[in-house]
MIROVO-862284 format. One record per residue (C-alpha): residue number from 1; residue in three letters; x, y, z. Coordinates in steps of 0.05 Angstrom, whole numbers, always signed. Each point is the difference from the previous one (the first is absolute). Layout:
     n   res        X        Y        Z
   NUM   ALA        X        Y        Z
...
This chain:
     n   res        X        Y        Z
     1   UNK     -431     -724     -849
     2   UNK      -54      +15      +49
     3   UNK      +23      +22      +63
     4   UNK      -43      -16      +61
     5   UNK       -2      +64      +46
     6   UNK      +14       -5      +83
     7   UNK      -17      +47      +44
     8   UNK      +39       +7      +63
     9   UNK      -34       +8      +70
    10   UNK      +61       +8      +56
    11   UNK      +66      +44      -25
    12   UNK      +40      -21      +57
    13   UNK      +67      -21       +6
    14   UNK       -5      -74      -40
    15   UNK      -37      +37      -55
    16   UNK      +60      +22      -34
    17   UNK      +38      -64      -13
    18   UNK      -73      -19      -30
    19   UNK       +2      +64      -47
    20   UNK      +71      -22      -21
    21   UNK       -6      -71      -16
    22   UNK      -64      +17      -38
    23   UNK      +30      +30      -50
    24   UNK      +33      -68      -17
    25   UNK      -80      -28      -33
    26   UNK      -18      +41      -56
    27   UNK      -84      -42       -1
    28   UNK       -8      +42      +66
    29   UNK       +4      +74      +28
    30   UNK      -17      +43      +60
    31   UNK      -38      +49      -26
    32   UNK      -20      +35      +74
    33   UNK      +22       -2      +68
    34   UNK      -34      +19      +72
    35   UNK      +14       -1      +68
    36   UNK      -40      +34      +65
    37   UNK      +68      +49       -1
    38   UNK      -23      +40      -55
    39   UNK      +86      +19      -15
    40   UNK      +22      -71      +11
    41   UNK      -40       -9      -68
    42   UNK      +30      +64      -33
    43   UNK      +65      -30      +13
    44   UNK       -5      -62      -40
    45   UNK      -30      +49      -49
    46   UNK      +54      +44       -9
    47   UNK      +45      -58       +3
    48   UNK      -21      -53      -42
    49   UNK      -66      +34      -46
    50   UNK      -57      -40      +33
    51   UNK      -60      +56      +14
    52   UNK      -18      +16      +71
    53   UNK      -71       -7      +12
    54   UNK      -44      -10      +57
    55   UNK      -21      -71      +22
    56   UNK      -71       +8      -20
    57   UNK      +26      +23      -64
    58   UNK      +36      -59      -14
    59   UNK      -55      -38      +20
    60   UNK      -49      +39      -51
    61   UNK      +49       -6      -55
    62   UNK      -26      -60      -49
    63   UNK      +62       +3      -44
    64   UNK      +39      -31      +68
    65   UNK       -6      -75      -13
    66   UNK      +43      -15      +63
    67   UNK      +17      +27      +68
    68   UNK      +68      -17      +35
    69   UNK      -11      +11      +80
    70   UNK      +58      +22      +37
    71   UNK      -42      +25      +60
    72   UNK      +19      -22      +71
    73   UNK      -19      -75      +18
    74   UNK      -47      +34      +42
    75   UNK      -48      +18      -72
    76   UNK      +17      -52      -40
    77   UNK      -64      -26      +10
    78   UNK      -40      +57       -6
    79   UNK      +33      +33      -57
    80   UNK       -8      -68      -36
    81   UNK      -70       -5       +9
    82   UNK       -9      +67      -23
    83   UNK      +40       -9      -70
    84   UNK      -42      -69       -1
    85   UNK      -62      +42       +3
    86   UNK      +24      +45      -52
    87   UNK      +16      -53      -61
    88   UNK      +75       -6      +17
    89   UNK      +39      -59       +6
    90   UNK      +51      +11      +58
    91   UNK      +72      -13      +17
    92   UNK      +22      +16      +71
    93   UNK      +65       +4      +45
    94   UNK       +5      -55      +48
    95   UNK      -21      -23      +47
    96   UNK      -71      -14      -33
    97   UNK      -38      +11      +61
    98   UNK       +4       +3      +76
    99   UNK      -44      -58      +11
   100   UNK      -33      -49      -46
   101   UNK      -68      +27      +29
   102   UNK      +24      +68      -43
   103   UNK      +23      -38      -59
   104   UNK      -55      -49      -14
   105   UNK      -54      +52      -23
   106   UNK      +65      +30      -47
   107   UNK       -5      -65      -45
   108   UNK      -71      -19       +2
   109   UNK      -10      +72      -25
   110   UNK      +58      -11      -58
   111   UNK      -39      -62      -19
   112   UNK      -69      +27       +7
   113   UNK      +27      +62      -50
   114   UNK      +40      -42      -48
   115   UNK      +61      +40      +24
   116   UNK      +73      -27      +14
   117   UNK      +39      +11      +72
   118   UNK      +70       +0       -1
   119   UNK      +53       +4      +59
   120   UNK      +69      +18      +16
   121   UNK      +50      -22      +17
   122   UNK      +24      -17      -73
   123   UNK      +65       -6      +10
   124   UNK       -4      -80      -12
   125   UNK       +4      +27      -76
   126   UNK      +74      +16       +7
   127   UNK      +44      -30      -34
   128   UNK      +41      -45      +62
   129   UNK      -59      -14      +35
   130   UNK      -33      -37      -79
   131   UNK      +70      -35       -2
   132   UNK      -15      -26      +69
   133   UNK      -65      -17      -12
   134   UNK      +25      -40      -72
   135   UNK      +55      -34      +48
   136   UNK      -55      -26      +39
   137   UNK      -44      -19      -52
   138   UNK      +46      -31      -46
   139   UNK      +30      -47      +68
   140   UNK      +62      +26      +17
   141   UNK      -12      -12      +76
   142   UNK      -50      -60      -15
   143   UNK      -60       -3      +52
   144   UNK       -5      +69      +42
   145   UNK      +10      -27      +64
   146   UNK      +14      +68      +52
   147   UNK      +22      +62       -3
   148   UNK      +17      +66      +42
   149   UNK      -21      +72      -13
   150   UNK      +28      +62      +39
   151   UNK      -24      +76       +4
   152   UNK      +44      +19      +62
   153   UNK      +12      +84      +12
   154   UNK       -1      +39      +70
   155   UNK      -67      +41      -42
   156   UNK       -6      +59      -39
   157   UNK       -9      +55      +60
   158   UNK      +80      +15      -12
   159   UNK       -6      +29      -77
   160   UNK      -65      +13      -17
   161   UNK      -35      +59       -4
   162   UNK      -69      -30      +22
   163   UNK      +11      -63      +40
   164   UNK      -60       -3      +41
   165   UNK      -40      -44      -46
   166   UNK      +53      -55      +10
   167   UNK      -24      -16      +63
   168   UNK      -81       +5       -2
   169   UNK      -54      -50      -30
   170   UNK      +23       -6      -73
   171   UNK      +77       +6      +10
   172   UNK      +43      -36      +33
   173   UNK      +48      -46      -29
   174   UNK      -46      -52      -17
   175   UNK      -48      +38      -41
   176   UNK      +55      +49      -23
   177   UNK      +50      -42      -29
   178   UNK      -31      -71      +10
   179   UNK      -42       +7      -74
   180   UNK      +64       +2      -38
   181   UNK      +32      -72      +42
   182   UNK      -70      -29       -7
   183   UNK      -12      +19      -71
   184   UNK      +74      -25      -16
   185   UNK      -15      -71      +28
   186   UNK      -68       -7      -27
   187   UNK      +28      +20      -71
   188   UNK      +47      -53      +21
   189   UNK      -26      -54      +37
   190   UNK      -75       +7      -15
   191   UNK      -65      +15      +52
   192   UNK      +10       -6      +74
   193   UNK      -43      -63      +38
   194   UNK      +16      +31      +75
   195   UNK      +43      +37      +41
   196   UNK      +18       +2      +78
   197   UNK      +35      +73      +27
   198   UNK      +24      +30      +67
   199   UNK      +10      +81       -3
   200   UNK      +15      +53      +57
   201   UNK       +5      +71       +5
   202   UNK      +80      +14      +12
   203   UNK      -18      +59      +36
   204   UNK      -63      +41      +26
   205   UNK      +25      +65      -47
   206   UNK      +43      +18      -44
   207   UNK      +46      +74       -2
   208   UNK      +13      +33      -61
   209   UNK      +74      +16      -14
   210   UNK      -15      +31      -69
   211   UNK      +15      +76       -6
   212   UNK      -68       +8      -21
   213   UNK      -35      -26      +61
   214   UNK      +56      -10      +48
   215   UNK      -25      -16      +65
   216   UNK      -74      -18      -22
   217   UNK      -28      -62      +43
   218   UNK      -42      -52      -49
   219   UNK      -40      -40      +35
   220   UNK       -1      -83      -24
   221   UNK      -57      -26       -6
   222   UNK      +15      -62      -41
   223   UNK      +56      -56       +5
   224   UNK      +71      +18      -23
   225   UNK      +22      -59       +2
   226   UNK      -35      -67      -34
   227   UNK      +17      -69      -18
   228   UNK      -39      -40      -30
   229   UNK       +8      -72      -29
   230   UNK      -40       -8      -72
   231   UNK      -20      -77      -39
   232   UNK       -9      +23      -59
   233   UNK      -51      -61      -45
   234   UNK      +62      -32      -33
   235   UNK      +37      -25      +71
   236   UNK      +54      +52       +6
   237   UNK       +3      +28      +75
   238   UNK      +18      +81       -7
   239   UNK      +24      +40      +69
   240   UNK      -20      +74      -13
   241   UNK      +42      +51      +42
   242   UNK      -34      +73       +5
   243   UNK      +48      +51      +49
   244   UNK       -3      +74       +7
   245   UNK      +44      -26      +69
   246   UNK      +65      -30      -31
   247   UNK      +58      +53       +6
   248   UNK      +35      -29      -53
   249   UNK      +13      -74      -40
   250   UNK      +33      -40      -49
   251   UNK      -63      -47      -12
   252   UNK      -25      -19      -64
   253   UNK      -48      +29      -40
   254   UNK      -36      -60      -25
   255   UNK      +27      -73       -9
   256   UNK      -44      -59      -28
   257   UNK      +29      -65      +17
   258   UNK      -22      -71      -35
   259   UNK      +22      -66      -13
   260   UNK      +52       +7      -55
   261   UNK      +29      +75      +21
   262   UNK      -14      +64      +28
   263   UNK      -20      +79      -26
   264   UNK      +24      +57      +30
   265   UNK      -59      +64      -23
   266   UNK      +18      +70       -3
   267   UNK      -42      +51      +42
   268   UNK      -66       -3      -24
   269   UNK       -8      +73      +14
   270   UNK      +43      +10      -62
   271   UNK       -5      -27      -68
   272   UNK      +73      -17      -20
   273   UNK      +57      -26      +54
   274   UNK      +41      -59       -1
   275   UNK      -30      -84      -16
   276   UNK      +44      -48      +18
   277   UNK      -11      -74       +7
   278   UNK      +34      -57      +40
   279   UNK       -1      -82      -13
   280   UNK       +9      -46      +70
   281   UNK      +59      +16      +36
   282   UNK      +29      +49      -61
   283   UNK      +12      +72       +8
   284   UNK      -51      +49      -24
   285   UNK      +19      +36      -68
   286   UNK      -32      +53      -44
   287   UNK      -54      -12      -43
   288   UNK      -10      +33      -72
   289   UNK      -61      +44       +2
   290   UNK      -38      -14      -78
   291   UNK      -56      +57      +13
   292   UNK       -3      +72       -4
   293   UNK      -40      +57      +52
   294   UNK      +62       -9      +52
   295   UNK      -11      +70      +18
   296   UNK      -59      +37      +37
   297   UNK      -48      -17      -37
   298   UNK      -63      +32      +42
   299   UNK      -59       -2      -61
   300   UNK      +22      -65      -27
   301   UNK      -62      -25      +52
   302   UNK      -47      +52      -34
   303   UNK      +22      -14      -65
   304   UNK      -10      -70       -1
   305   UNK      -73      +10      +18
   306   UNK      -16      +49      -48
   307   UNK      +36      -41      -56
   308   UNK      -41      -61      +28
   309   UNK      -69      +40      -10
   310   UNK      +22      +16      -75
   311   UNK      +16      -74      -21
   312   UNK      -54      -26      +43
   313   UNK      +56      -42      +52
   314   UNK      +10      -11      +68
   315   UNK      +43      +57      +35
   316   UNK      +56      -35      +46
   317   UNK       -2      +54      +65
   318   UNK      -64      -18       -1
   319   UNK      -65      +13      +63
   320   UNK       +5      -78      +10
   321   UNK      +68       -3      +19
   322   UNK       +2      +65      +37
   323   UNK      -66      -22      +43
   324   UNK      +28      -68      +14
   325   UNK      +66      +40      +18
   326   UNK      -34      +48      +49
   327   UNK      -31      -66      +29
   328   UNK      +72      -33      +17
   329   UNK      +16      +64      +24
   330   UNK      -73       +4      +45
   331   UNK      +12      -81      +26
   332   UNK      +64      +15      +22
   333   UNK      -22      +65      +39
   334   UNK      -58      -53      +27
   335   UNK      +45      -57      +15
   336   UNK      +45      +46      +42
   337   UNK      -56      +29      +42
   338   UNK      -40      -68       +6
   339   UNK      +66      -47       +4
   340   UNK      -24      -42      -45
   341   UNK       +6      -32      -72
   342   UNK      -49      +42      -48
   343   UNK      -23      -32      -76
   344   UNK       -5      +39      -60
   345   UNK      -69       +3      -30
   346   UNK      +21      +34      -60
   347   UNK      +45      -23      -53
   348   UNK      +34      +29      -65
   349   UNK      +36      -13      -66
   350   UNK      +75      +16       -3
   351   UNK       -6      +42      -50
   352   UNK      +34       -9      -66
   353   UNK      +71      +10       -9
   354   UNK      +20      +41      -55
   355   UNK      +20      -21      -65
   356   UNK      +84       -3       -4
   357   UNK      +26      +48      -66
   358   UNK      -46      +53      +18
   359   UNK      +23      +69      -32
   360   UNK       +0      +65      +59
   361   UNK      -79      +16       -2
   362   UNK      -25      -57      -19
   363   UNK      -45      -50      +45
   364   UNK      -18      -60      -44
């Protein structure tokens, strides 16, 4: 079988759960690895095979069909546009972009090259959050009528080792972790019609209590806290919750509520976790999970693209759905600022859930 070759630009921290999971698709392969810290990309050498190079040499290399971008949101765009230029199709870390003013030349590039974008988060692929998507499509709660969503920690500045991102233009919670509760619902529920959002700052700076930068001020420069309020095209009414302020909870991950029962979601951070489903006025109780990929599962994203290039098929973590993901996230950032409702332009098709039966490595 013919093995399309990825070259990695950004050996960071999230690489290696995307080196392990890789090895689960045998039709793909990183072949070479690079990052600006010349030993962070030794290190993935040493550990998992894939050559160190330099970035222009992974660039230069025509045997690299595809380039998986785990740079800082900060270059997404610009390392994009540069594997664009150089015949690759691309497959990035979320969030997509900072702005949509950065992510609209991204696609129209794609499309003017005949090249495909694809975009974490991919963790929709796992197994509960398919069985919650089937549940939904197959009318276990009937007509989607609301639903809650909650990402609620006091922030990242206690445990790890380079917090300061967290808190500038990029991070905070909403851009952070809001592509995996969006991405979740709009696997679920379909494309967003508009949204409405209040967000503050729950204070000026943050301290470090981390050994390795104990004492360190951060300085905030985005809201760390956000809620927003999102109609999604088919009715249902969906309050988002975004914290980096809450000291701790018992709140829900996700629950989808319609007119014949309700669906409690697993963190969409994750790709297995608990489904459990509840008719009117019954308790909630466990519900069977049929698919497979319940564990982390980082690749499966990547994979499905390049397996989508070879049988000539749409790719589910698709640029569509992460550009009309980063505009959610965008609205609700504007509707907070302006105090006022925002509509989508874009739009997006879920993407396709995956076939039940499916043997470990396979996609279709």
């Amino acid at each position: 079988m013919k093995k399309m070759k990825v070259g990695v630009i950004g050996c960071g921290k999230i690489s290696g759960a995307y080196f392990k999971a890789a090895q689960t698709f045998n039709f793909m392969e990183y072949s070479c690895c690079a990052d600006l810290n010349a030993e962070a990309a030794k290190a993935k050498e040493e550990e998992f095979g894939c050559k160190a190079v330099t970035v222009d040499e992974l660039f230069a290399d025509d045997s690299i069909e595809a380039v998986l971008n785990l740079t800082i949101p900060q270059a997404h765009s610009e390392v994009n546009i540069q594997a664009l230029e150089a015949g690759k199709h691309v497959y990035l870390e979320k969030p997509f972009a900072l702005s949509m003013e950065e992510a609209a030349p991204v696609l129209a590039l794609a499309e003017e090259k005949g090249l495909r974008i694809g975009c974490a988060p991919d963790t929709f692929f796992g197994g509960t959050h398919q069985t919650c998507r089937k549940l939904i499509d197959d009318g276990w709660i009937g007509q989607p009528i609301s639903g809650v969503a909650f990402m609620a920690c006091a922030g990242h500045e206690a445990w790890h080792p380079n917090p300061a991102f967290y808190y500038l233009k990029g991070g905070g919670p909403l851009f952070d972790m809001g592509p995996y509760y969006i991405t979740a619902l709009v696997n679920m529920l379909g494309p967003v019609k508009k949204v409405s959002a209040m967000g503050k700052k729950g204070f000026p700076e943050r301290t470090c209590t981390s050994e390795a930068r104990f004492g360190e001020k951060l300085p905030v420069e985005v809201n760390t806290h956000i809620t927003g309020t999102l109609e999604f095209c088919n009715g249902a009414i969906i309050t988002l919750v975004m914290s980096f302020d809450i000291a701790q909870n018992t709140l829900p991950k996700i629950e989808v509520h319609g007119t014949a029962g309700s669906l409690s979601v697993p963190d969409p951070n994750g790709f297995g976790g608990k489904v459990m489903f509840a008719k009117a006025r019954k308790p909630f109780e466990d519900v069977a999970v049929p698919f497979g990929y319940t564990d982390n599962m980082r690749s499966i994203g990547l994979a499905d693209m390049a397996k989508g290039i070879m049988d000539g098929r749409k790719h589910r973590a698709s640029g569509e759905l992460a550009y009309h993901v980063l505009e959610i996230m965008c609205a609700i950032e504007q509707s907070a600022a302006e105090e006022k409702f925002v509509e989508l332009t874009t739009t997006c098709e879920r993407p396709a859930i995956l076939p039940l039966g499916l043997l470990n490595g396979e996609l279709d």
